[in-house]
VEXDOTOR-251430 format. One record per residue (C-alpha): chain; x, y, z. Coordinates in steps of 0.1 Angstrom, whole numbers, plus 5000, padded with zeros to 4 digits. Layout:
residues N
ch	px	py	pz
A	X	Y	Z
...
end
This chain:
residues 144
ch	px	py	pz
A	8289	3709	8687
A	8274	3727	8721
A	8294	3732	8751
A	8279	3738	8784
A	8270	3772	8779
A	8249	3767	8753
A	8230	3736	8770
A	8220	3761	8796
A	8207	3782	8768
A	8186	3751	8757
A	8175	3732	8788
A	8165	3747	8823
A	8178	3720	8840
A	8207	3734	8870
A	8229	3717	8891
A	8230	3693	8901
A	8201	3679	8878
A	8215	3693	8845
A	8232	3659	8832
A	8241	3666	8799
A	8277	3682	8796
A	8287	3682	8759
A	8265	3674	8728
A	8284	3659	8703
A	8261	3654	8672
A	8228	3671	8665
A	8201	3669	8638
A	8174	3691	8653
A	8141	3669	8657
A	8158	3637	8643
A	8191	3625	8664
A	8216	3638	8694
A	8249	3623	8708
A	8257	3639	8741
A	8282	3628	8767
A	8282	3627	8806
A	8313	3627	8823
A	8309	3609	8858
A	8329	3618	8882
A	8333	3606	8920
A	8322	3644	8928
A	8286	3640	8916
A	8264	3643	8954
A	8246	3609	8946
A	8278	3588	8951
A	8278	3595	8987
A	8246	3572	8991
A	8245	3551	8962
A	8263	3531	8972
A	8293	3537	8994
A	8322	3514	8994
A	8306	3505	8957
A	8296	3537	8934
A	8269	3532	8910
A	8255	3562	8890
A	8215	3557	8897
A	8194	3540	8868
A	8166	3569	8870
A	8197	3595	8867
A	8209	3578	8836
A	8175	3579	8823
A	8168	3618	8829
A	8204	3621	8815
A	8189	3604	8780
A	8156	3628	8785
A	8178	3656	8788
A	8199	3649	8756
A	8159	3641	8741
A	8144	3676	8751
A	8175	3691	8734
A	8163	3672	8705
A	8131	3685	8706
A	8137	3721	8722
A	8158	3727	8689
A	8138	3718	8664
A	8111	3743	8679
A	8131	3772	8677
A	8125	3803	8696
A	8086	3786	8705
A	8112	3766	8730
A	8117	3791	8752
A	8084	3790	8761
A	8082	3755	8769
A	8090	3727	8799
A	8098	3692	8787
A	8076	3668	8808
A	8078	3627	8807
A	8051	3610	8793
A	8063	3573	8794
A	8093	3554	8801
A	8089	3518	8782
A	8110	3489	8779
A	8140	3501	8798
A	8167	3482	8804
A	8203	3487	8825
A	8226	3463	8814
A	8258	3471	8832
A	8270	3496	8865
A	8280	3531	8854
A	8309	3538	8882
A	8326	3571	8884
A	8353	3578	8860
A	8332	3567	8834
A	8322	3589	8801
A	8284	3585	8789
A	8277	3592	8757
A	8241	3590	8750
A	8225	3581	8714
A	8188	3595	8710
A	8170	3593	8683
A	8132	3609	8672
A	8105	3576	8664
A	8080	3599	8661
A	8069	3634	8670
A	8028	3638	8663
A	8003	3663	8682
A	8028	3677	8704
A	8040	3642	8718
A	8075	3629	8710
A	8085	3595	8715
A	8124	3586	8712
A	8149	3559	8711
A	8177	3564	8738
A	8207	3547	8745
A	8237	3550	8768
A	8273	3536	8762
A	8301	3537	8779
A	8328	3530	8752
A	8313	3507	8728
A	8292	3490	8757
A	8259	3492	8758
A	8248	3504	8793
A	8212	3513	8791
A	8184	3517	8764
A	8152	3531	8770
A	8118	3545	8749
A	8110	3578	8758
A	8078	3600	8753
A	8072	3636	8767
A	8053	3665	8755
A	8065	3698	8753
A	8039	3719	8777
A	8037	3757	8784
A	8060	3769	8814
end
């Protein structure tokens, strides 16, 4: 549904912190699917770990915030534009299983509620039909 491009419309997120590479579904304001591919060329691998490549927990969870400012940066409209995505919360986050290199994330978010500028979201990250990691997720949406 967007290809890269149009993510860098939507998020100001660069290389090599933009970690959304496709978005697959999208109801603005309501639910996202995006996918990250992982490859062995991403710079964390070289530390983390070597001999044992494990894409970093805190990476897979700004992946999911990415796909959630998307979410909510699209539902704004053009008022977006003017606006920088900021974390509010991270609760009841849980990794379940490695995600190595190789590996395609496609990451489920959903909106659980979006009141007085905060929005709090459901996220989770499969690889395949395993579930990887699941996270809540608040931010607020604050002028640049």
């Amino acid at each position: 549904m967007l290809d890269i491009v149009q993510i860098m419309e939507i998020l100001p997120h660069r290389y090599p912190f933009l970690l959304i590479d496709k978005v697959l579904e999208l109801e603005p304001g309501k639910r996202v699917v995006a996918i990250k591919n992982v490859t062995m060329n991403e710079p964390f691998f070289q530390g983390h770990f070597p001999g044992f490549p494990v894409m970093p927990g805190v990476l897979i969870i700004e992946a999911m915030a990415q796909a959630a400012a998307i979410l909510a940066y699209t539902a704004m409209g053009a008022e977006a534009k003017e606006k920088v995505s900021y974390f509010m919360a991270i609760d009841n986050a849980r990794f379940r299983k490695p995600v190595k290199p190789g590996d395609t994330l496609r990451i489920e978010v959903e909106t659980l509620f979006n009141k007085r500028g905060i929005w709090s979201c459901g996220a989770k990250a499969y690889v395949g039909e395993t579930l990887m990691t699941e996270a809540e997720l608040k931010a607020t949406l604050g002028d640049k």
